[in-house]
N, C-alpha and C positions, 0 to 999 in steps of 0.2 A: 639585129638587122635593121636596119635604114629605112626609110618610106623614103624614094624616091619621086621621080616626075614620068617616071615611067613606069613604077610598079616596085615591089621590093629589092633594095640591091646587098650585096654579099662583104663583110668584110673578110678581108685577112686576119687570120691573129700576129702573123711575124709583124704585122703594120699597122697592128689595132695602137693607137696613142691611149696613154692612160685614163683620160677621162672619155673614153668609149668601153675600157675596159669595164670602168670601177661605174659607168655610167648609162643605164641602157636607154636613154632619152637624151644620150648630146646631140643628136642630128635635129634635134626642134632648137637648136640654138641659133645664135646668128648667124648670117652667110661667112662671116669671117671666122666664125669659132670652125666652122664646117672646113673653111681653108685652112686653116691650120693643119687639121686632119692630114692633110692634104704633105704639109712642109714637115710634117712626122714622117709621113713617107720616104718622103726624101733623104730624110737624112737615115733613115734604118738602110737605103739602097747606097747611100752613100759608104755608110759602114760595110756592106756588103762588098762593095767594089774593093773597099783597102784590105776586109778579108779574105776574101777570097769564098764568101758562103752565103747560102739564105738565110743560116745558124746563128744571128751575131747573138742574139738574148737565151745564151747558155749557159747553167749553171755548172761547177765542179760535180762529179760523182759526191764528192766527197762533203760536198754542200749539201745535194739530194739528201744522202742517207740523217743528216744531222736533222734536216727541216723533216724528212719521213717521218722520222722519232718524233716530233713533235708536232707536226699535224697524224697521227696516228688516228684511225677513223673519220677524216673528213672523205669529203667527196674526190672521185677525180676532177674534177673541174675546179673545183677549189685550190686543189694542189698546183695545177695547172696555172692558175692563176698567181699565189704564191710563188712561184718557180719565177715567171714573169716579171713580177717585183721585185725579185730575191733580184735578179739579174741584172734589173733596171740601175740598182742600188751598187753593182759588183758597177756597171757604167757610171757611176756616178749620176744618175737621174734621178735627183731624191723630191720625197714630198717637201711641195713649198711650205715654209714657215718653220721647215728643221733644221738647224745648219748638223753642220757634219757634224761637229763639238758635243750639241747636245744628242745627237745619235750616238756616237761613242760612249759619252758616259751613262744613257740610259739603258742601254745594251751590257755594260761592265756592272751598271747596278743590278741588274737582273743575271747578272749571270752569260752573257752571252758572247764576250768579249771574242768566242771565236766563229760565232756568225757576221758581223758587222762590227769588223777593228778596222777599219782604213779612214783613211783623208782625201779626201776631195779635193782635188786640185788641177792642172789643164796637165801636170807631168804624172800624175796616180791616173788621168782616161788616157794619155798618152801611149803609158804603162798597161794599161788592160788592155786596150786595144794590140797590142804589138805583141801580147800574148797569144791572141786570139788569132793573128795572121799567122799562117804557117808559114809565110818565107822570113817573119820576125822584120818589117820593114816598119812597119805602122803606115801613118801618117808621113804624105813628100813631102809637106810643110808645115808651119805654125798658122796659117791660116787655114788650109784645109781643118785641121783639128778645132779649130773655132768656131767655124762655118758648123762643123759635125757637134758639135758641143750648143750653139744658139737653135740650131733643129732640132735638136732633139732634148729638149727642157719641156720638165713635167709640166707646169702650167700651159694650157694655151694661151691666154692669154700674154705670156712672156715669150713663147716660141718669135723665133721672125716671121715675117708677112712676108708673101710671097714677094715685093716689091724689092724689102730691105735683103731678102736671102740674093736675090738677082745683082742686087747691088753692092755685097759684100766684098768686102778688099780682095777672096779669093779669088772673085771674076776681073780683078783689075790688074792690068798690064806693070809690072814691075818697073819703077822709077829707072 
């Protein structure tokens, strides 16, 4: 929870941004790390809207059971958390300084080739996303999915700024 200006305020977890997750002292950052917070939101309500759900950071059954097996006696909340990252990752939202590449082959060297075997690309979030929509539409365009893809980037510091997200080609009138 947050120290606000009025007293403590409540986060969401469907809308927690990762470093509030993995971080329980982001809200003493700067006012703009705090807005950030903020353009994470956005872009989870945006994924929301093209699926059709509050659900977008859902993992396979078939994911659960695998990650079960191997978190075996952690905590619920921990798992809960993993789940969330597991997720993050099935969207393409990966920790900064990994590319896809070397997640791939540190996963195949370990053995896990069938937790984390994909590629990262604007047609693999395309791709999950339009899974995740039940009428299979995804994204109306290629900038919507860009728009969706620069909100919602693990660092904040990389996220858009509330200025540049307002200004993005998506809001702009077609030539």
């Amino acid at each position: 929870m947050a120290q606000g200006l009025l007293g403590v305020s409540e986060q969401t977890f469907e809308y927690t941004p990762p470093e509030a997750l993995l971080n329980s002292s982001w809200f003493q950052g700067s006012k703009s790390a705090r807005l950030k917070y903020d353009i994470w939101s956005v872009g989870v309500v945006m994924l929301e809207l093209i699926v059709g759900s509050p659900h977008v950071f859902q993992i396979s059954d078939r994911a659960r059971i695998l990650m079960d097996q191997r978190l075996e006696g952690w905590s619920e909340e921990t798992k809960e958390l993993a789940y969330k990252l597991r997720s993050y990752m099935e969207l393409c939202i990966l920790v900064p300084g990994i590319s896809t590449q070397q997640q791939g082959s540190i996963n195949s060297e370990r053995g896990h080739g069938g937790l984390a075997s994909w590629k990262c690309s604007e047609e693999s979030f395309a791709r999950q996303v339009k899974i995740l929509d039940p009428l299979k539409m995804g994204f109306p365009n290629l900038w919507a999915l860009r728009l969706a893809r620069q909100l919602l980037v693990w660092h904040h510091e990389d996220r858009l700024s509330v200025d540049e997200a307002l200004n993005h080609p998506y809001f702009q009138e077609p030539p």
